[in-house]
N, C-alpha and C positions, 0 to 999 in steps of 0.2 A: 217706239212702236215695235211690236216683238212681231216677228217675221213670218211669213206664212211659210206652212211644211206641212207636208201631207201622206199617208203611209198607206199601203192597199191596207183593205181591208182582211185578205188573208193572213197579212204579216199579223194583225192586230191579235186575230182569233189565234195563231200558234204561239204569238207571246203570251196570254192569257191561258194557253191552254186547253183551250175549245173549243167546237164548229164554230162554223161563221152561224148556223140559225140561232147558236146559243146567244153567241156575241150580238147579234141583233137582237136577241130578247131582252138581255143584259142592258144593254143601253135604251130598251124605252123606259124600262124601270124607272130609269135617270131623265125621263122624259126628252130622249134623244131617238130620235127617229130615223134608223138605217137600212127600213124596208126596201128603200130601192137602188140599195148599192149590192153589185156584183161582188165575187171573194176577190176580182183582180181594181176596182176601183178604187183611188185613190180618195181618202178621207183626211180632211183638213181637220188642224187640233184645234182651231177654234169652233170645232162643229163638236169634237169631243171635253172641249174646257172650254168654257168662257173665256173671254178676254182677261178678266179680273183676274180669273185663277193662274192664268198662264204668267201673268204681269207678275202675283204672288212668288211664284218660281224663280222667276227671274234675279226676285231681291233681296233670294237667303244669304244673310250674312255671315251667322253665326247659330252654334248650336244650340244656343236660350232661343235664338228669334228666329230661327228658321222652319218651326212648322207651324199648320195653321190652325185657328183654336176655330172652331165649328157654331155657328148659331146656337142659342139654344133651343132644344127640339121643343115644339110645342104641340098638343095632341095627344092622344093614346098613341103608344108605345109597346103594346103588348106584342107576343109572338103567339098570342093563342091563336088556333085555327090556322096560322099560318104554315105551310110546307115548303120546307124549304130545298130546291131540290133546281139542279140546271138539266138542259136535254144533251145529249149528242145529237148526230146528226142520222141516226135511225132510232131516236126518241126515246131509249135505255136512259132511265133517270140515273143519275152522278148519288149515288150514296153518299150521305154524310153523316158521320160517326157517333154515336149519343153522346159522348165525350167532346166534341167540339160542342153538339145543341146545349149540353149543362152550362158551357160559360159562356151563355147568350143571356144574359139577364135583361128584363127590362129595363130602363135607363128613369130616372127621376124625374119628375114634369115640372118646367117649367113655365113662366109666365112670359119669359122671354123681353121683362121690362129691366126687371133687375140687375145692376152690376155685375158680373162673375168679382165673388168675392177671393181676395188673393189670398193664396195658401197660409194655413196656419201654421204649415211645422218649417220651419227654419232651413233645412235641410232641403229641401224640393229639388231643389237640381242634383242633388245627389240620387235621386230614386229615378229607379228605369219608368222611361213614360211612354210605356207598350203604343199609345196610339204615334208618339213621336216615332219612334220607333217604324213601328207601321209604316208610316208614309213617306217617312227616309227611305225604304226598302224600296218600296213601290215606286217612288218619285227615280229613284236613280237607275230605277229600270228603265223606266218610260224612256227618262233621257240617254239610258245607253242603246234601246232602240234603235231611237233615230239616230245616233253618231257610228252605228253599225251600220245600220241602212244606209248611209252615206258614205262610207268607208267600204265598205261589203267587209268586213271584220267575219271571221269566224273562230270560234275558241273549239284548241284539239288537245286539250291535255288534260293528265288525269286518266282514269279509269273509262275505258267503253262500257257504258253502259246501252240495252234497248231503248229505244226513243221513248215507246208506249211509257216503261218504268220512272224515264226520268219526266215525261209529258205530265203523268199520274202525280208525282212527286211534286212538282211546280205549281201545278192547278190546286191542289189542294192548302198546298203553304200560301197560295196568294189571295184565296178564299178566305183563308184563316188571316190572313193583313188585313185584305178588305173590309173583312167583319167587325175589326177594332176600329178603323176607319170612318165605319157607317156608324159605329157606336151599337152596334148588335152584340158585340163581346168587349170587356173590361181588357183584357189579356188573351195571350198565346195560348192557347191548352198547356198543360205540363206544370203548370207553377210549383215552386215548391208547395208542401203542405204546411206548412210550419209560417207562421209571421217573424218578420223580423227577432231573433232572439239575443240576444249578445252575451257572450260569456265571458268572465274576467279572465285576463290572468291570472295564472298562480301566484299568491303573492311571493314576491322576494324573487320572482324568472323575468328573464331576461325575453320572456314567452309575447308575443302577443295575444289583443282581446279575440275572440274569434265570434263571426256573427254567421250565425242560418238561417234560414230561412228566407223571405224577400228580403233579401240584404241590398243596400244602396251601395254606387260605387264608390261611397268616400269607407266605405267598410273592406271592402277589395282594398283599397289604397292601405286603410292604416295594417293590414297584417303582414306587407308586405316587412319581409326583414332581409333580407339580403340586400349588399353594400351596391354601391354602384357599378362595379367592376362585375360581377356575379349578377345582374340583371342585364348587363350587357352581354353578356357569353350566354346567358338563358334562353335571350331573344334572339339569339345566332343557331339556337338547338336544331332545326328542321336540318338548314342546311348542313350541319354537324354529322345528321342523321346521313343525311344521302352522301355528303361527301366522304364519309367511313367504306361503302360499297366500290369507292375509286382504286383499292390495293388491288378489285378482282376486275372494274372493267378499266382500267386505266384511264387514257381523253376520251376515250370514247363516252360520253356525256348520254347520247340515245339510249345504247347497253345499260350504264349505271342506270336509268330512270326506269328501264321494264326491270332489270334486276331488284330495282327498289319496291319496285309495283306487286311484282311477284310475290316479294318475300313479305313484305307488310298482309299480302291479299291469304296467303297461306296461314297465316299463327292464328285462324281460326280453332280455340281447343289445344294447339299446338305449339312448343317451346320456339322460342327464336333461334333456337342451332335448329334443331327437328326440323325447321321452314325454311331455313337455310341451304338445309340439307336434300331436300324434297325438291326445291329450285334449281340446285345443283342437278340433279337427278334425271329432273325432266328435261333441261336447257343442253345436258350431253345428249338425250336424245334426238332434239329439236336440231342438234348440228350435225348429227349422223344423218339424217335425212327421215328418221320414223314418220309414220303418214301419224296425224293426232288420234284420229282412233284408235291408234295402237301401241299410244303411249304409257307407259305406267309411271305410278306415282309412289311415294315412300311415307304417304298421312294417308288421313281420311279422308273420303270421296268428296265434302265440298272443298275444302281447303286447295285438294289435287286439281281438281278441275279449275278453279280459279287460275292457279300458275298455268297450266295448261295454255288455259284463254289468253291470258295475259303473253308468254313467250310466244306462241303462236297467234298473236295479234286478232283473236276474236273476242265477241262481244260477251262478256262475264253476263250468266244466264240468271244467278242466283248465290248466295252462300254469306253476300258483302255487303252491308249498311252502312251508312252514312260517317261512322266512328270511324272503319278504316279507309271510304273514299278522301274525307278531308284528310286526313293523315296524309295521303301521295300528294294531294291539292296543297297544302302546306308547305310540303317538302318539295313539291315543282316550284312553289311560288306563285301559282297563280292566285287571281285575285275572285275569281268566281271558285262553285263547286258545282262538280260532276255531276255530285249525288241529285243536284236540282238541274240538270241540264246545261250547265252554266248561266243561268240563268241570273242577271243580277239583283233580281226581288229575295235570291236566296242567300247574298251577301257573301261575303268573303271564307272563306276554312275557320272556324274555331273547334276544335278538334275535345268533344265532352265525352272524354271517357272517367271510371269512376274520380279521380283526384281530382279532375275538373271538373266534376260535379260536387265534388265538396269543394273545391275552393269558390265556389259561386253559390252557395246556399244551400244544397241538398243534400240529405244524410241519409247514412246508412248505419249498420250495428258495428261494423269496423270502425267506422270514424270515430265514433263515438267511443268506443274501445282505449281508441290510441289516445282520445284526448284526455281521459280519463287517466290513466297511465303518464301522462306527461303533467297531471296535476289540476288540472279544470273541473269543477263542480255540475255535473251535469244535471239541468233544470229536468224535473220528472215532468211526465206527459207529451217527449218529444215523437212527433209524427215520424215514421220512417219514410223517407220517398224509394230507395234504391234497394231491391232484395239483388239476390245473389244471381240473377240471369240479368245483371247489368244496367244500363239504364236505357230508359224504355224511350222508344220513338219520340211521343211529343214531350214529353221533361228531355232527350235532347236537343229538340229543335227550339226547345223556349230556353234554353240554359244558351244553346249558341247565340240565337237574337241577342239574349244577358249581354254577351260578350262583343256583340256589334256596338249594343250601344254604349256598355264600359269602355270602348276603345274610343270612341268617338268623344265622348267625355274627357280621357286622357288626352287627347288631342289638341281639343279647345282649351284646356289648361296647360299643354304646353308640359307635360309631365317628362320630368328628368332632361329637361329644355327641349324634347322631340313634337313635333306634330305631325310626324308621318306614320306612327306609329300602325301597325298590323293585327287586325285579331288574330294571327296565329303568333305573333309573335309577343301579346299581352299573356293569350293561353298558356305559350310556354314559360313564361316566370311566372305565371300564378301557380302552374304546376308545381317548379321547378323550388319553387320557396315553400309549398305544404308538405313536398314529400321531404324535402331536406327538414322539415321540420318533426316529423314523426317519423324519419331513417329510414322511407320504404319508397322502390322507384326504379332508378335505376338503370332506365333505358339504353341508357346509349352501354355503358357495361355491360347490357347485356346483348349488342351487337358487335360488341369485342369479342365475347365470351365464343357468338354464336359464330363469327370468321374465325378465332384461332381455330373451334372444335371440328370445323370444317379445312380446316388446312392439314392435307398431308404429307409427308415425306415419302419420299422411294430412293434409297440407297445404291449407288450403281457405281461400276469400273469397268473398264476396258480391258485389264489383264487377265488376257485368254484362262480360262479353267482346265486344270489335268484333265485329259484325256475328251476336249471340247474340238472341234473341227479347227478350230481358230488356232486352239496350240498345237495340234500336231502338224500343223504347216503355216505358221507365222512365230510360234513361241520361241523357238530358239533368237530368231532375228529380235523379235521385241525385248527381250533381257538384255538384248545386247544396247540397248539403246540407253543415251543418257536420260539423265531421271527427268530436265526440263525439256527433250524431247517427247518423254513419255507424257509429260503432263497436256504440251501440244493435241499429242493425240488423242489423248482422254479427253481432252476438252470439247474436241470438234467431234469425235465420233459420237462420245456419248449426247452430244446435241443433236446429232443427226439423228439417231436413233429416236430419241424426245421427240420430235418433228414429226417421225411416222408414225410414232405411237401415239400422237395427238391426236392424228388423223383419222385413224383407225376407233379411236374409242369417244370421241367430240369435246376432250381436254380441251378448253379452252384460255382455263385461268390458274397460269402456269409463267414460274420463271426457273432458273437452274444455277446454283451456287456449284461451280467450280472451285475445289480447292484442295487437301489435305485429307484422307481419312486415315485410320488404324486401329491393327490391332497388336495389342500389347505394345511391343517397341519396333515393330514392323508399319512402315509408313507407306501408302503408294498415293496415286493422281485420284482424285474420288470427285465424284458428281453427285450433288441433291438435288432430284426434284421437287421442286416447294408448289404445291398446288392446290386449289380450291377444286376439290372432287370428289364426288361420293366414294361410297368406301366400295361398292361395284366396281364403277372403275378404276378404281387405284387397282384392286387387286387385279383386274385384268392387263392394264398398263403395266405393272409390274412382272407379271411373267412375262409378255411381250419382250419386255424389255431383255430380262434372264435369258431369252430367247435366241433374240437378236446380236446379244452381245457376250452370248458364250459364258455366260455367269455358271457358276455355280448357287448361288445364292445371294437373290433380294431381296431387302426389306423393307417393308412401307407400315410408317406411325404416323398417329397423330395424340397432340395432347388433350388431356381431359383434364377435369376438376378429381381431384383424390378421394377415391370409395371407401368402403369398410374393409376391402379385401381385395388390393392392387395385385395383378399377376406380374406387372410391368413398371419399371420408372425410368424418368428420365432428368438429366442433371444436365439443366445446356448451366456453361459458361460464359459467362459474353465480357468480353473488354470494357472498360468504361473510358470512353472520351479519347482513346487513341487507336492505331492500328496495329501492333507487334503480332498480335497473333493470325495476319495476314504472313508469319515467316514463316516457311516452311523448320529451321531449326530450334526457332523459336518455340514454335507448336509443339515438338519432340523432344527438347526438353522439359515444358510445363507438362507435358501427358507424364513421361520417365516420373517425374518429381509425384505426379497425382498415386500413382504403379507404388511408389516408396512411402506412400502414406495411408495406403490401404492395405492395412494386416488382415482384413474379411475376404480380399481381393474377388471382389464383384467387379471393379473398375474396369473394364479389360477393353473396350475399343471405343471410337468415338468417330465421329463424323461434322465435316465443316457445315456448320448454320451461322447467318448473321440476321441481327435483330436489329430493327431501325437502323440499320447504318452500319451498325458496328459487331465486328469479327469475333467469332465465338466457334466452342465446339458443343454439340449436343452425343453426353455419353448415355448408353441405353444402358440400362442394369434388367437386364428380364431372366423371366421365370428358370431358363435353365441354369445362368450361371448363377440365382441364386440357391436354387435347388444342390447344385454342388456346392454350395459353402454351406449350406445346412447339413446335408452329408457327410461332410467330411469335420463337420462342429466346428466351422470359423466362425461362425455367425448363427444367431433362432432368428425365425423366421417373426416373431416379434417384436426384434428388433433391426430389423431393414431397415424401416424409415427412419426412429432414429438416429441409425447409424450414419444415414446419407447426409441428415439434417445440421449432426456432431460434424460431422468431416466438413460442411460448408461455412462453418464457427472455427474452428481447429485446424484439422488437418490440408485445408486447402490453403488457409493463411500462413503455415509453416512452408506449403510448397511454391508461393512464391514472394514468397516474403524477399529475396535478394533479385528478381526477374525487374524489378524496377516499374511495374505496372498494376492496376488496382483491375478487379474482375466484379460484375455481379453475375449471383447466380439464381438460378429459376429452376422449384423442384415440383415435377407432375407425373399425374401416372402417364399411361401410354396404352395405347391400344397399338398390339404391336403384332405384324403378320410375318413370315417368310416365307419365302417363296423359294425351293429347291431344284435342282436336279443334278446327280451326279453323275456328267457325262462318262464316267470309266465305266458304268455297270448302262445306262440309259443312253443310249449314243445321238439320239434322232432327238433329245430333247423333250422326250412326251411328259417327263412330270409338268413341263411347264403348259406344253399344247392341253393337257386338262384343265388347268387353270383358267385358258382362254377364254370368252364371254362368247357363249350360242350367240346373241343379239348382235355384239360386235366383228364376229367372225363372218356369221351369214349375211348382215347387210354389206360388209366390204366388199364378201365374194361374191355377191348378186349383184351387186352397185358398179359406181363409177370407178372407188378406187380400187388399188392394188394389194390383192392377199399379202397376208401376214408372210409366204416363203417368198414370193418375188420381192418384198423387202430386204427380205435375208440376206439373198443374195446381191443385191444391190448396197447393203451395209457392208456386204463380207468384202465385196470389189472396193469399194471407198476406202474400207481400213488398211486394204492390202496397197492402194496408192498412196495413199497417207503414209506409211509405213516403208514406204519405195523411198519416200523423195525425201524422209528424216533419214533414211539410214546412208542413203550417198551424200547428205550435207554436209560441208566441213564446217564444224563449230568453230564460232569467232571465240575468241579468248576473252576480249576485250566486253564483249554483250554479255558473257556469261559474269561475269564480276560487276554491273552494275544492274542484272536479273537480280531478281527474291528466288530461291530454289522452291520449285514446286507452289508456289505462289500463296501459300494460307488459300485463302478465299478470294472470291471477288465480290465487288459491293452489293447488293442487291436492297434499293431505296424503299421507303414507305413505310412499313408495318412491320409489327412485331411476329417474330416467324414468317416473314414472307415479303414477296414484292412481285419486281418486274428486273430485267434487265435489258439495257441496250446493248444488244450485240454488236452494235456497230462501231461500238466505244470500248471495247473490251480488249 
């Protein structure tokens, strides 16, 4: 006997969507009569289902026998004169779209004596069966209801949206269930235009058949070509996705998922670095304390505002559709979506943007392009569903459905021995095998692309500048000190310094390779700042920094993709699979050897970077010294690059060809800034105080923290203690012979060009 349970009746009316007057009109229709229950009165489901239909429920087995085939209707059927139309509760009728009335057709009359005759085409459980479908939705609503209701469950992840947008959203999609249900529509609005088509292979490829149109899911099945290894890595894509964001927020897991949220909610019109970058942007604001009103952005106004909402945890007003909500939903792992309130009638993320709308039957003038181009005879007269502003609301919300029920299909068969399978995780190898199959795509390379182009460097040292306050009253003492004393101090100061300058400017996603820099054959203690930060603030951290630390001169790059017309390059080296170039002697010979094999001699200084793991140097070759080797005719300026390109074939394999270790190297332009002052002629520092950011300057000095000079002097005390207690140490003999002199680098884990460091392990 199936159990009595009972729900207010307000709960009923906000799961559906609508007042409770509607919900009471709604159910006499059904010839259920809830005239005299209150919105807080408790309504038993056998007042809402029959016993039979509940009993139904209870005894889905499988996805052939699990939903329920409907009498047949006897009667007129027509919709003429009918209006079709629900109230609210101050009696504004609920519009419904002439697009949904067209796929209401009348339904075929029967006599209701005859057998339902059993399907003629062979294939039937391979074809989506939009009412099966339907009431799967529906049905798994109902019952996450009540196991919410009893639980008091609430779903918070994903995207904020307004209640109204996502209330609109849900009422509309479950109207449109409903309607297949009742038998008033055949389908979802959106179908493809096109009937099933099937196209051959090319003969003699290795191609598969490719089908558009109402394509069944044994046609999803056979295109699949990728091996089983590669649909397993496919189906891992989301998390692939979000866990690439982990170099900038580390464990912090909350951070990675608004960082993700953000930067997916921004590439509205805009590149994945550009959105990346724009995140970056507003998120240093958001740590400085800016009020949001008075935040700025680096895109267009929707895009901006979105990050905006998102970092500042308010509710996204407008800009974002369902295409980038499922995208965060996916990549959270949740099992509902946002975009329908969480709602479970709206099913799980399948994420239909253009390649998943051609891997699922719809086409556009591209696809057809490419298949065409890969060798497939394309049948004339094919419908277009998808123009160039993307695919349109209800073609994705029926291509998503597609994909509820293709999972569930997979499931019940048991495909690649799985039955848990995920529609976001069907989505991503269906993607993941069309774009691999016509070479366009790409994703995740391009959230490589978009963290390197957003990682900067800033080049710094501790060794006071001629005529800087620090050397006219510390510089004699610091020369005198030995070089792994020097490097001590470089180490700690220039982190301390890092530290206020973080603070100052809302750096947040930052780590610091300590180790080695130079120029020509001159070596001293040098620090990289490796950081994910717009190019605002780098450029303001880095005079800060010049500032603070008595520089004469810092530099901040980052790498690009190579233009038509480089002002700047750069040649990192990186170790492969060992550590030698953590040696400080080691490093001073491999640069000497690099100085003896450059007869253009562009080569001239370098600086410690480590890449994944392992020790490397990054030498900058920019504009001015190539400018003097053009001048002085060592080199044309159109031959730079090859020249860099020749030397990482040749001349670098002669220089360490007896060094006992193998290197790869990586050649890109640079966006490359310096930062000056020379304190002999500028005493006070001010080229750098120009430099400084209005926004970063003013909120520090108006705010909590402490100005950029009580820094100063608070570094300038530190180094001068610092500086106290290495010069009265007596060096051990014994420590010094099993040190590294000047130590190469230290490790900095994760990603290419960049990481994190434990200081406390260093």
């Amino acid at each position: 006997m199936v159990a009595q349970a009972a729900v207010p009746l307000m709960f009923i009316a906000s799961q559906m969507g609508m007042s409770v007057p509607a919900v009471i009109e709604y159910f006499q229709g059904q010839n259920i009569d809830l005239s005299g229950y209150g919105e807080n009165d408790l309504v038993d489901l056998e007042t809402l289902f029959p016993k039979s239909e509940l009993d139904r429920v209870k005894e889905y087995k499988t996805y052939d026998e699990s939903f329920y085939d409907a009498a047949p209707v006897i009667g007129d059927t027509s919709l003429d004169n009918i209006i079709v139309q629900s109230k609210k509760e101050d009696d504004e009728p609920i519009e419904v779209s002439e697009e949904e009335l067209e796929v209401m057709p009348s339904q075929e009359l029967s006599t209701g004596e005859e057998e339902p005759e059993p399907p003629e085409d062979p294939d039937w459980k391979w074809k989506p069966n939009w009412r099966n479908i339907a009431e799967l939705a529906m049905e798994k609503a109902f019952d996450k209801q009540l196991k919410d209701l009893e639980k008091n469950i609430t779903t918070d992840t994903g995207l904020n949206f307004p209640k109204e947008k996502t209330d609109t959203n849900t009422r509309l999609h479950n109207l449109r269930l409903q309607n297949i249900i009742d038998g008033k529509a055949e389908n979802y609005p959106g179908a493809p235009q096109n009937e099933r088509i099937v196209i051959n292979a090319p003969e003699g490829s290795n191609l598969p058949p490719i089908a558009i149109g109402n394509i069944t899911y044994k046609d999803w099945e056979d295109k699949i070509t990728l091996d089983d290894t590669q649909i397993m890595e496919a189906a891992n894509w989301y998390e692939k996705i979000f866990s690439s964001l982990e170099v900038m927020a580390g464990d912090d897991k909350n951070l990675r998922d608004t960082l993700v949220k953000a930067w997916l909610s921004g590439q509205i019109n805009e590149t994945p670095s550009s959105a990346l970058n724009n995140v970056i942007y507003v998120y240093e604001q958001w740590k400085r304390g800016v009020p949001f009103d008075d935040v700025k952005g680096k895109g267009l106004p929707d895009p901006t505002n979105n990050i905006k909402s998102i970092i500042y945890g308010k509710e996204i007003e407008g800009g974002i559709g369902p295409k980038i909500s499922d995208f965060i939903d996916a990549g959270l792992n949740s099992n509902t979506r946002s975009w329908m309130g969480n709602s479970s009638s709206g099913g799980q993320p399948f994420v239909v943007d253009v390649h998943t709308a051609r891997d699922t039957g719809l086409v556009d003038q591209t696809y057809l392009n490419h298949l065409e181009k890969l060798g497939y005879i394309i049948p004339e007269d094919i419908k277009i569903d998808v123009g160039v502003g993307g695919v349109p609301p209800m073609k994705y919300e029926n291509r998503a459905l597609f994909g509820q029920g293709l999972t569930q299909y997979l499931n019940d068969k048991k495909w690649m021995g799985k039955s848990d399978w995920k529609p976001s995780e069907i989505q991503a190898i269906g993607w993941m095998n069309l774009t691999n199959m016509y070479a366009e795509g790409n994703q995740s390379g391009d959230i490589l692309k978009a963290l390197n182009r957003n990682l900067r460097h800033i080049a710094m040292n501790v060794e006071p500048s001629k005529g800087s306050p620090w050397q006219i009253t510390y510089g004699e003492k610091y020369n005198k000190l030995d070089d792994d004393k020097k490097f001590t101090i470089s180490e700690k100061v220039t982190a301390k310094a890092i530290e206020m300058v973080n603070e100052l400017t809302g750096v947040d996603f930052s780590g610091n390779v300590h180790g080695t820099g130079g120029w020509e054959l001159y070596q001293n203690p040098s620090t990289v700042q490796e950081a994910y930060i717009s190019k605002e603030a780098a450029k303001d951290a880095a005079a800060k920094l010049g500032f603070l630390l008595n520089q004469k001169e810092v530099w901040v790059n980052t790498a690009k993709d190579l233009t038509k017309n480089p002002q700047h390059f750069a040649l990192d080296i990186i170790e492969a699979g060992d550590t030698n170039l953590r040696d400080s002697n080691t490093l001073k010979s491999l640069f000497e050897r690099i100085i003896n094999n450059d007869p253009a001699q562009i080569f001239r200084g370098y600086q410690p970077v480590v890449v994944q793991g392992e020790p490397g140097i990054r030498i900058i070759i920019d504009k001015d010294a190539i400018s003097q080797a053009i001048k002085e005719k060592r080199i044309k300026k159109a031959d730079v690059l090859p020249y860099i390109q020749e030397f990482t074939k040749t001349g670098l394999n002669e220089a360490i060809k007896d060094l006992d270790f193998d290197v790869n190297t990586y050649i890109s332009e640079v966006e490359l800034e310096k930062l000056t002052n020379d304190w002999i002629k500028i005493k006070n520092g001010q080229s750098f105080i120009d430099n400084f950011s209005k926004d970063t300057r003013t909120t520090a000095e108006g705010g909590d923290r402490s100005n950029i000079y009580n820094l100063a002097k608070q570094l300038t005390q530190f180094f001068a203690r610092l500086l106290q207690e290495e010069s009265t140490t007596i060096t051990d003999a014994t420590k010094k012979i099993t040190k590294k002199k000047l130590g190469g680098s230290i490790e900095i884990p994760k990603f290419h060009f960049g990481g994190f460091i434990d200081t406390l392990r260093v």
